[in-house]
C-alpha positions as CSV (number, residue, x, y, z in Angstrom):
1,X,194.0,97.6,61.7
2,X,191.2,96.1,64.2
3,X,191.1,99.8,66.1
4,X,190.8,101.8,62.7
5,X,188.0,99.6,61.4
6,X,186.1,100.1,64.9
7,X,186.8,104.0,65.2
8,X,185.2,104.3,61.5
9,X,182.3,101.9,62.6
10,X,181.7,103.8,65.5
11,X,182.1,106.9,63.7
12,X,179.6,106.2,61.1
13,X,177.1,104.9,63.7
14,X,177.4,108.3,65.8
15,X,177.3,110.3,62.7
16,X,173.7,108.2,61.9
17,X,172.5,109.2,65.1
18,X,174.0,111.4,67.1
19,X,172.0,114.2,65.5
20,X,169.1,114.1,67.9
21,X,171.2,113.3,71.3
22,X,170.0,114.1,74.9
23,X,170.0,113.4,78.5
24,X,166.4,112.0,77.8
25,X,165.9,108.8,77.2
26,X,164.0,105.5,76.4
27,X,166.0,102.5,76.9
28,X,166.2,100.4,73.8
29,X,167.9,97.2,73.1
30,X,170.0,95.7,69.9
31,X,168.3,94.4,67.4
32,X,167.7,90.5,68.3
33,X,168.1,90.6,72.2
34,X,165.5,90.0,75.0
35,X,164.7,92.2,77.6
36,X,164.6,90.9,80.7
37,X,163.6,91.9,84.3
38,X,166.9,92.3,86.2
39,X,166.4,95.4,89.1
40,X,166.2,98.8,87.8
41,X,167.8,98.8,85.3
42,X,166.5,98.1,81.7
43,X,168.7,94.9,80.7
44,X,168.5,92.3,77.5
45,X,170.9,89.6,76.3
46,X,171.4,88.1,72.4
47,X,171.2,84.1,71.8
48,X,175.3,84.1,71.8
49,X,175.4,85.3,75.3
50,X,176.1,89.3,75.5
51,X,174.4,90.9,78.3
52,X,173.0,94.6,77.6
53,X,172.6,97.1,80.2
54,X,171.4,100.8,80.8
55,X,170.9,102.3,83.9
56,X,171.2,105.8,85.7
57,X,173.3,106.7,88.5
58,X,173.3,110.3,90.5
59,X,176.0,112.5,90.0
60,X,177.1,113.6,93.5
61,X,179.0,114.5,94.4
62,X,179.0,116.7,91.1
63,X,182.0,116.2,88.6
64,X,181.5,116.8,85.3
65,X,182.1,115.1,81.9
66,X,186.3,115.8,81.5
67,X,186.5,114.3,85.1
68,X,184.8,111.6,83.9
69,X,186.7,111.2,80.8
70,X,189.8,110.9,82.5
71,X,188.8,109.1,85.2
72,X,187.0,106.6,84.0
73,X,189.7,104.7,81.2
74,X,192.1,105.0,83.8
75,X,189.8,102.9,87.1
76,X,189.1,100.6,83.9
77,X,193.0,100.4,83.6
78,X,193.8,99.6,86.7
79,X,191.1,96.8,87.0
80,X,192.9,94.7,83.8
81,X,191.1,95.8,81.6
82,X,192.7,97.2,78.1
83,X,191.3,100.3,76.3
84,X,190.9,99.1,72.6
85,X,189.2,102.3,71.7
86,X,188.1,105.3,73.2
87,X,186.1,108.4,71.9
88,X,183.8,111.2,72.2
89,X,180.7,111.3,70.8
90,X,179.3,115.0,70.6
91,X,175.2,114.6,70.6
92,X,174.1,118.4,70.5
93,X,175.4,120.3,73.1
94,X,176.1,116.7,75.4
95,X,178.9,115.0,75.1
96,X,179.4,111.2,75.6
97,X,182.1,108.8,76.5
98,X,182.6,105.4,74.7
99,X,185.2,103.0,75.6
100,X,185.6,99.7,74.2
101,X,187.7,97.3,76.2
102,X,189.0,93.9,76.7
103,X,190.0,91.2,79.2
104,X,190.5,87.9,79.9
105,X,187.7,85.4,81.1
106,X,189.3,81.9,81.7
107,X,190.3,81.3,78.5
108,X,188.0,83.6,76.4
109,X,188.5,87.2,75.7
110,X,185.9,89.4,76.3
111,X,184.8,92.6,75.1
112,X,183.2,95.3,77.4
113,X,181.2,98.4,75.3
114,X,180.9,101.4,77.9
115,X,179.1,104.7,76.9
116,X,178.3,107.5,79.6
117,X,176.7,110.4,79.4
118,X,177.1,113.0,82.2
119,X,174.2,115.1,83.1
120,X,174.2,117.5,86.0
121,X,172.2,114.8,88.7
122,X,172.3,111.9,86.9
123,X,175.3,109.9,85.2
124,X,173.3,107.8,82.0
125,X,175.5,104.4,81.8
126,X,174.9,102.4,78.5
127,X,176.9,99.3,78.4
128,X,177.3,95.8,76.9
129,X,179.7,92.8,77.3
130,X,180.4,89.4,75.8
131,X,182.8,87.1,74.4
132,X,184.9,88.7,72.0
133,X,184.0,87.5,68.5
134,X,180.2,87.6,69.6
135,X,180.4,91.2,70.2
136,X,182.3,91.9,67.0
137,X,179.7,90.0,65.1
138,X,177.0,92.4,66.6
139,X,179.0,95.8,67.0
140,X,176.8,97.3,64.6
141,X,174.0,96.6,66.6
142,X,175.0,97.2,69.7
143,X,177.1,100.3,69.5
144,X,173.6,101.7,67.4
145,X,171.4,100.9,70.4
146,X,173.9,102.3,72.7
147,X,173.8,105.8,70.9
148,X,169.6,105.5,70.5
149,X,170.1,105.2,74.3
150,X,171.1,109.1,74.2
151,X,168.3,110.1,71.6
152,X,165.1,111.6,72.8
């Protein structure tokens, strides 16, 4: 019941703005976070503790978006962590990749949002983590700034 409720929240969210998707972007964080300075990539984190991140990494050597989309559940797999949901999220011609996932922390459970977009240099990672029912309080939010992250 938990999965179906996320894959229509998620697919309402993309159907709000997937419209105007592209490799281009201007980092933007969930409604309510700070940004902070945190290397080079853009960062922000709520009051209830959920760290935001988006950041860029090259693409070589090359592989393209179904590499990716195979490859990247199944590293996540095999590092504990358990696929709640996974989808595809067609913005234009670009597709992207958004897992949701969970693991233990001590004795919390954590969720860990991941969305990627694969360009042909550069790999666009949007992602956010934080103790479960934080993050379900703020999936709207979050799951909305991840996909702005793909807008131009």
């Amino acid at each position: 019941m938990k999965r179906t409720l996320l894959i229509i929240a998620i697919t309402a969210v993309a159907a709000t703005f997937a419209g105007g998707c592209s490799r281009a972007f201007t980092a933007v964080a969930p409604e309510g976070f700070a940004t902070y300075k945190g290397g080079e990539s853009f960062r922000a984190v709520s009051p209830g503790h959920i760290v935001y991140r988006v950041r860029t990494v090259a693409n070589d050597p090359y592989a393209g978006f179904d590499f990716w989309r195979e490859a990247l559940p199944e590293r996540m797999k095999n590092a504990g962590y358990r696929i709640i949901a996974d989808s595809v999220v067609v913005c234009a011609k670009d597709k992207a990749l958004l897992l949701e996932m969970a693991a233990p922390v001590e004795q919390s459970d954590y969720t860990y949002l991941v969305m990627m977009m694969v360009g042909e240099k550069r790999i666009l990672i949007a992602e956010a983590a934080g103790e479960f029912t934080e993050v379900q309080g703020r999936k709207t939010e979050i799951v909305g700034a991840l996909l702005k992250n793909l807008l131009k």
